[in-house]
MILOGU-428692 format. One record per residue (C-alpha): x, y, z; residue number from 0; residue in one letter. Coordinates in steps of 0.5 Angstrom, whole numbers. Layout:
N
> X/Y/Z/NUM/A
...
//
This chain:
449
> -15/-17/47/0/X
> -16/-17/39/1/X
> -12/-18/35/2/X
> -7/-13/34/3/X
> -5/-14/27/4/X
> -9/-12/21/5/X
> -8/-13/14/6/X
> -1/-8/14/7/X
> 1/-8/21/8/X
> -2/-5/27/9/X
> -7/0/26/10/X
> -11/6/31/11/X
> -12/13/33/12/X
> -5/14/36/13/X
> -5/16/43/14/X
> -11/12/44/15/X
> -11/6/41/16/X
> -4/6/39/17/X
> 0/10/45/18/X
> 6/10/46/19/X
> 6/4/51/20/X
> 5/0/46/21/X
> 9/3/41/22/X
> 15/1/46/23/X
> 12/-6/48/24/X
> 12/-7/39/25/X
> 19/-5/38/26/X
> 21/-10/45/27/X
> 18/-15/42/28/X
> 19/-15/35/29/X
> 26/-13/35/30/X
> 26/-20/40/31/X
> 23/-24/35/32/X
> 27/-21/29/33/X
> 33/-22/30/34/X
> 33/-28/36/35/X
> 36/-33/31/36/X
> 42/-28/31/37/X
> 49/-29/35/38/X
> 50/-21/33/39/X
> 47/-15/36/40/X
> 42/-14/32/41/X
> 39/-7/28/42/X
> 33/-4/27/43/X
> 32/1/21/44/X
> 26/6/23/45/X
> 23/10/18/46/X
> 16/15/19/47/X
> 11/19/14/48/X
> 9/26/15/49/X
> 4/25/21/50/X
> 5/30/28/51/X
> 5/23/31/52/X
> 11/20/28/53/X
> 16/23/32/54/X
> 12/21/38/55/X
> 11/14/36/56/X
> 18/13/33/57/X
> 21/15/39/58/X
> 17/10/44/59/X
> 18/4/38/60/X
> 26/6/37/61/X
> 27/6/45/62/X
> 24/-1/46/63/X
> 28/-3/42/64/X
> 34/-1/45/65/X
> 31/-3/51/66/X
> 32/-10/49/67/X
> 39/-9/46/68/X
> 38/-8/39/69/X
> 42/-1/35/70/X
> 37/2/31/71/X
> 38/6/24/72/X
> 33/12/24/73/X
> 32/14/17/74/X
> 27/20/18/75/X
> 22/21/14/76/X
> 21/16/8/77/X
> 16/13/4/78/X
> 15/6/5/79/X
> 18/2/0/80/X
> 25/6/1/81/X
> 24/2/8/82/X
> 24/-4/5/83/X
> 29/-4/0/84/X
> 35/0/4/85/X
> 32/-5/10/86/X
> 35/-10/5/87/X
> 40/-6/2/88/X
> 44/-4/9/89/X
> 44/-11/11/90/X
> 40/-9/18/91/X
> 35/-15/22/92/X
> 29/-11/21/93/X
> 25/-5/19/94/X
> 19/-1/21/95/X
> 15/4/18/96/X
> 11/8/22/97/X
> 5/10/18/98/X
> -2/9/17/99/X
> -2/10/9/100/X
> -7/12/6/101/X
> -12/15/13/102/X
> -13/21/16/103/X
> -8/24/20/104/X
> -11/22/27/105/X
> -10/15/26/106/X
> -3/12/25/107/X
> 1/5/24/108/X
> 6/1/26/109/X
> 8/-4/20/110/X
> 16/-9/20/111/X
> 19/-11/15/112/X
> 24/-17/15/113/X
> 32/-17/13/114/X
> 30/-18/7/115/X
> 24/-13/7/116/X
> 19/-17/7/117/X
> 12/-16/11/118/X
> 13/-21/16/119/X
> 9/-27/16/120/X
> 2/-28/19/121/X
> 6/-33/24/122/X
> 11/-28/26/123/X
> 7/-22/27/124/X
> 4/-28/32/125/X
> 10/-29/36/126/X
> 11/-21/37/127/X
> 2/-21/39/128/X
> 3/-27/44/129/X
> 10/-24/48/130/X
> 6/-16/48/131/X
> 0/-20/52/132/X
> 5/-24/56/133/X
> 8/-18/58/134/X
> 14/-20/54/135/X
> 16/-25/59/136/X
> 23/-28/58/137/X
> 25/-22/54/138/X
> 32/-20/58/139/X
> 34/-13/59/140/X
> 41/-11/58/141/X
> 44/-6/63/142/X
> 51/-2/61/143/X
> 54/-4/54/144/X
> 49/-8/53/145/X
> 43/-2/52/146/X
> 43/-1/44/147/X
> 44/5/42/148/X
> 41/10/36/149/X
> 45/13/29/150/X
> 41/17/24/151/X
> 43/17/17/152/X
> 41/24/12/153/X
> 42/20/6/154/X
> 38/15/5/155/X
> 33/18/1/156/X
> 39/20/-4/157/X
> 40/12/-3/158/X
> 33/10/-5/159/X
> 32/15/-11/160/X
> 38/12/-15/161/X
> 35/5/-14/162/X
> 29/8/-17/163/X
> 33/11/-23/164/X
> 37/5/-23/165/X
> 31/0/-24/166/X
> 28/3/-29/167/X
> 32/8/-34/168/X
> 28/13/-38/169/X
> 30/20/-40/170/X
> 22/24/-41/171/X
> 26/30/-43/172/X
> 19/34/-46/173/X
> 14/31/-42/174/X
> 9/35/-37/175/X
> 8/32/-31/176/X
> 3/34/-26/177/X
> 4/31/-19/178/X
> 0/31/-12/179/X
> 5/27/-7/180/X
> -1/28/-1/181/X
> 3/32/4/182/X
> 6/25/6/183/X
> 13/21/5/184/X
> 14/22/-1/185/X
> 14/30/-2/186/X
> 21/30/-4/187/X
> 23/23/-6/188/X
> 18/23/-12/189/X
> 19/30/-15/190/X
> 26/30/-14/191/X
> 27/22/-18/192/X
> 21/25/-24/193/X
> 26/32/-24/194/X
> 32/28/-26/195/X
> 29/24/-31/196/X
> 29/31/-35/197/X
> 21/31/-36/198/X
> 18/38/-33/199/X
> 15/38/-26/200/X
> 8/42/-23/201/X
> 9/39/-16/202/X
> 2/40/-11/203/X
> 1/37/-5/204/X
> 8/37/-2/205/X
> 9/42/4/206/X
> 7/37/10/207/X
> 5/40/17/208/X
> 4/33/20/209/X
> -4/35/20/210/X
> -5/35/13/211/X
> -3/28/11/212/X
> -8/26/6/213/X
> -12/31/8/214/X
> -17/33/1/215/X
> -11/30/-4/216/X
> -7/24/-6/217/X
> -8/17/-9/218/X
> -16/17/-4/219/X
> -18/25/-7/220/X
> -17/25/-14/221/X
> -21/30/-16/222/X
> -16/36/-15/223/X
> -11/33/-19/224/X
> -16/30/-25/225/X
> -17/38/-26/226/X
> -11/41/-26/227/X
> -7/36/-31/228/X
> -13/39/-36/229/X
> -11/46/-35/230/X
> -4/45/-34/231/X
> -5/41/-42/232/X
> 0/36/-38/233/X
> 1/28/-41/234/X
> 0/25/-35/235/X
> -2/26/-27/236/X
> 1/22/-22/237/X
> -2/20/-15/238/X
> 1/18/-9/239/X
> -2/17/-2/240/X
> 1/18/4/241/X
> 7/13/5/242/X
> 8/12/-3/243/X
> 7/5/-3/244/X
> 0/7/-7/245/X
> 0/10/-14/246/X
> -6/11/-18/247/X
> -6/16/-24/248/X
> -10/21/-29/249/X
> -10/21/-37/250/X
> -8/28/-41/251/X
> -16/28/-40/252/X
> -17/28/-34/253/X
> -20/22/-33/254/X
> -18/18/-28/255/X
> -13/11/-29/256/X
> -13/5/-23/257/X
> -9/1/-20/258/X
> -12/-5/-25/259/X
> -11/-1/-31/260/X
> -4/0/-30/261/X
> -2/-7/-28/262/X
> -5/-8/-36/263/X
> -2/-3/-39/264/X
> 5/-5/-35/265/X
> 4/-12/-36/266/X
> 3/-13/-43/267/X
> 8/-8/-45/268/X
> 12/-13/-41/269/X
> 9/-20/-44/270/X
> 11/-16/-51/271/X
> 18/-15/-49/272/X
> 19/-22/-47/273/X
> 19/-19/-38/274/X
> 14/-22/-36/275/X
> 15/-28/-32/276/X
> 10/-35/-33/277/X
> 6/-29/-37/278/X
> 2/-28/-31/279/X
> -1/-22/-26/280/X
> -2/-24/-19/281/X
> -8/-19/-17/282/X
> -14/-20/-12/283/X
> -21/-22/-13/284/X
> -23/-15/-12/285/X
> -19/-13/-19/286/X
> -25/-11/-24/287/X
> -28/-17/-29/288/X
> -25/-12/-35/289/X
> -17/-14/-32/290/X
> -19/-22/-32/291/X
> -23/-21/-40/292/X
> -16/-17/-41/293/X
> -12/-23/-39/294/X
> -16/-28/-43/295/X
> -15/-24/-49/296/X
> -8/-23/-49/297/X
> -6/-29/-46/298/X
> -3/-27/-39/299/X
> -5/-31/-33/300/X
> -9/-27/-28/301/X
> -7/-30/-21/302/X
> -13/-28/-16/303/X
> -11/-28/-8/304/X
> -15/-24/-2/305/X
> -15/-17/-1/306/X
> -8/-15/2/307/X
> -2/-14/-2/308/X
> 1/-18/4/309/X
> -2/-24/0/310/X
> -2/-22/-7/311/X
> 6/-21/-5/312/X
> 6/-29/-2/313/X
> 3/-31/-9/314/X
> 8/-28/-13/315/X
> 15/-32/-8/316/X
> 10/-38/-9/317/X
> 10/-38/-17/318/X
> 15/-34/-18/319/X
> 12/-28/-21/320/X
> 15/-21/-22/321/X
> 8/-17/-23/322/X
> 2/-16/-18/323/X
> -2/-12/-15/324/X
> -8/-9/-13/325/X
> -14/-4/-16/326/X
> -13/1/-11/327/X
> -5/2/-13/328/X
> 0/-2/-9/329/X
> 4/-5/-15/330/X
> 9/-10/-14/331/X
> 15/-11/-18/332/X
> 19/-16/-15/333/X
> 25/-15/-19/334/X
> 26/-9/-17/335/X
> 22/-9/-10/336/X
> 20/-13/-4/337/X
> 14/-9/-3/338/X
> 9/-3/-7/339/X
> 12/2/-9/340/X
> 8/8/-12/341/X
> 14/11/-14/342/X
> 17/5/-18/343/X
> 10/4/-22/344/X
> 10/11/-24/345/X
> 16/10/-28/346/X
> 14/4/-29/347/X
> 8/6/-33/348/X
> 12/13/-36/349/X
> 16/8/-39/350/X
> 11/5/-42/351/X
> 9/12/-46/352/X
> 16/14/-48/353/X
> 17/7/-52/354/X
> 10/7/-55/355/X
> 10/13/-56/356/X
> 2/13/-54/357/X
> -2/18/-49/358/X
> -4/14/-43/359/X
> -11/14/-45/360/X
> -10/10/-51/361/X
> -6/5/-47/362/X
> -12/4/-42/363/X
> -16/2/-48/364/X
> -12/-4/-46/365/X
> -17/-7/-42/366/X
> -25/-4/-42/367/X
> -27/-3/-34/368/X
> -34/-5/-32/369/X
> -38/-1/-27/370/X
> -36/-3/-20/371/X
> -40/1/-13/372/X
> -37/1/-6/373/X
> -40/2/-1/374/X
> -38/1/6/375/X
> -41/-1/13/376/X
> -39/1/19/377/X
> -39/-5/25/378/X
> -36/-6/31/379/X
> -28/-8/30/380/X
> -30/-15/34/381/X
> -36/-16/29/382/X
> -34/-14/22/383/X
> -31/-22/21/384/X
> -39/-25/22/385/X
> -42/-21/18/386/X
> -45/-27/15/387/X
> -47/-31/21/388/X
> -54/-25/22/389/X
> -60/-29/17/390/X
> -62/-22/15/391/X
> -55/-20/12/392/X
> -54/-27/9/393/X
> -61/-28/5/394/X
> -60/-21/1/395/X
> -53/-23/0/396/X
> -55/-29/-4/397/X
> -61/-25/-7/398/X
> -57/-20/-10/399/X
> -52/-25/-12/400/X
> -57/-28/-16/401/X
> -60/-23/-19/402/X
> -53/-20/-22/403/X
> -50/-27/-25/404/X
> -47/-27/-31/405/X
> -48/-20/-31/406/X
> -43/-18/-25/407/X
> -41/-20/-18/408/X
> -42/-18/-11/409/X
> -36/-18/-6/410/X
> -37/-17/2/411/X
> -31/-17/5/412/X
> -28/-14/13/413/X
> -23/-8/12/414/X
> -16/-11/15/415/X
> -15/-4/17/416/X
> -22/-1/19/417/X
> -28/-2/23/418/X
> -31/-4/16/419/X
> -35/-8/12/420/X
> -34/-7/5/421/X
> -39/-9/0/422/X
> -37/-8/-8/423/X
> -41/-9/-13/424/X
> -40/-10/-21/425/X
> -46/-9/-27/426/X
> -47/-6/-33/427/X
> -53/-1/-30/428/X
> -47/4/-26/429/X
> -54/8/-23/430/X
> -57/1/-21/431/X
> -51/-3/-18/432/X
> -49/4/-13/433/X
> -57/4/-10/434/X
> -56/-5/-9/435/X
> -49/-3/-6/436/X
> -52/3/-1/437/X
> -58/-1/1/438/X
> -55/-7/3/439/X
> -48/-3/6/440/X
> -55/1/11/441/X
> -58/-6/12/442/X
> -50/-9/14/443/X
> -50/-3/19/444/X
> -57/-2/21/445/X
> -56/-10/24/446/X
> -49/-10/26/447/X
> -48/-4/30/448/X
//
């Protein structure tokens, strides 16, 4: 058995990979291990994005829990970080978000949030795995009154929309925004919090049938948006992904703004007012080479951790950092959250616009972006961690990275939620750098498969 977790929880085509056995098993297993240390009986919040496989895996998870004793707080449909931060807030033992984020509707995820709505350590999530393949020996069941028992609440998402509001105080009366919510989690947080904010809305993408989740729209297909923010002449697009714990946006021009150039513009609009703490970013080597050059002019520090916000998120409790993320979207502000918040970084980055009173794409002139190419591989889920042990992918690795020193980088990495090898690289030549990417992503694929 491979290792269950991934980079953000437990991935898979659900019903297949992930079935509702396992969903059950995790919810057993996991509510065990995260509330073990507690003389109480134990809750667990559950919440889930817009997929048709929600109810069933949510429902299988929720009876696992019960099954081992422990109550569960059943909060519906709700973005990622309103789990995490009423998790928190409600003084419950845990939280779990069913959800795959950003892929399509056929896979789903199953992720847990601690007490205090951090993502649960590499050592824990372990311990949940290692009683899964033990067929949770020791694990008492309760009979009787020691069953747990499950209570719906209808009024978190309110809950969460005040925080939002509460965290980042802007009015944006006379403001024109675009929004595409992805048919997911966020089709009614995101629009309501930005409506009360008084700017105008143009909402897309927000009545989910549990299949088109994703689906041509949000954060991952931008194309949409880019074009309708131009013929509604708005100031600003707003992207989320399915659980909204991604946030990506598009200038009044239509072109596109990632997660690096808004971690500058949010960042150094902070240095200036004296929030940004230890003048630093936690970001990850992925982070385009204009975010570092950007750091070194202004004089914030860049932070670099592996891919996986998990790790951008342990570097920032490390040092103390309240700014970190990644260039795909996951924005973490620390004082405000305890995980991404694509809801929190739109508010976040509208702030910015109100008080300086600059369209979004001269505050994005803030750092220059080099040219990146990604492409992706696709290899066996047990063989994506050794890529580099074949010869022939090794040696055109070290080719390339010759060839682009001092003008670029390369970057090979394994996907933690996909069976995928993903190859970026940065250069000054888009139209070389992409056929470079695409004939050693072939070359990994043709090898490995």
């Amino acid at each position: 058995m491979s290792r269950l977790f991934g980079t953000d929880g437990v991935r898979g085509v659900a019903n297949d990979e992930l079935t509702p056995l396992l969903a059950m098993q995790l919810g057993q297993a996991g509510a065990y291990v995260l509330s073990k240390e507690n003389k109480h009986k134990p809750t667990i919040m559950v919440g889930c994005d817009t997929r048709l496989s929600g109810d069933m895996l949510a429902s299988a998870l929720m009876a696992g829990a019960c099954s081992v004793g422990a109550n569960v707080v059943n909060v519906g449909v709700l973005p990622t970080p309103a789990v995490a931060y009423l998790t928190r807030k409600y003084r419950v033992d845990a939280g779990v978000v069913i959800s795959a984020s950003h892929n399509p509707m056929e896979f789903n995820g199953i992720k847990f949030f601690d007490g205090n709505g951090f993502k649960l350590p590499d050592a824990m999530e372990d311990e949940i795995e290692d009683l899964i393949k033990h067929n949770l020996e020791g694990i008492k069941m309760p009979t009787g009154a020691g069953v747990g028992k499950i209570k719906s609440r209808t009024d978190a998402r309110e809950e969460y929309i005040n925080h939002n509001l509460t965290c980042v105080d802007v009015r944006l009366d006379g403001f024109k925004i675009v929004m595409d919510c992805a048919e997911g989690a966020s089709s009614y947080t995101s629009v309501e919090t930005i409506r009360q904010t008084g700017a105008q809305v143009i909402a897309i993408h927000t009545n989910p049938d549990g299949t088109n989740i994703n689906a041509n729209c949000g954060s991952t297909h931008m194309e949409e948006l880019m074009g309708r923010v131009v013929t509604e002449k708005a100031d600003i697009g707003l992207a989320f992904d399915g659980d909204a714990d991604r946030f990506l946006a598009v200038d009044e021009n239509g072109k596109f703004v990632d997660g690096d150039e808004i971690m500058a513009i949010i960042g150094k609009h902070m240095k200036d007012r004296g929030d940004l703490k230890g003048d630093t970013i936690v970001a990850t080597v992925m982070s385009n080479l204009g975010f570092f050059k950007m750091g070194e002019r202004e004089g914030i520090k860049i932070e670099k951790t592996k891919v996986g916000d998990r790790y951008v998120l342990e570097r920032m409790k490390e040092i103390g950092a309240n700014l970190g993320g990644e260039q795909s979207g996951h924005i973490i502000f620390l004082d405000d959250n305890t995980t991404g918040d694509g809801l929190l970084s739109a508010l976040h980055l509208l702030k910015v616009m109100k008080d300086t009173g600059k369209k979004l794409s001269e505050l994005s002139k803030v750092m220059e972006v080099m040219p990146q190419a990604l492409c992706n591989a696709t290899v066996p889920t047990h063989k994506k961690d050794h890529y580099m042990e074949y010869p022939e992918i090794a040696s055109a690795i070290e080719e390339l990275e010759k060839k682009f020193a001092g003008d670029g980088r390369v970057l090979i990495r394994p996907s933690g939620t996909e069976p995928l090898v993903r190859v970026m690289i940065e250069g000054k030549n888009q139209k070389v750098i992409e056929e470079e990417a695409k004939k050693l992503a072939e070359l990994i694929q043709d090898v490995m498969l």
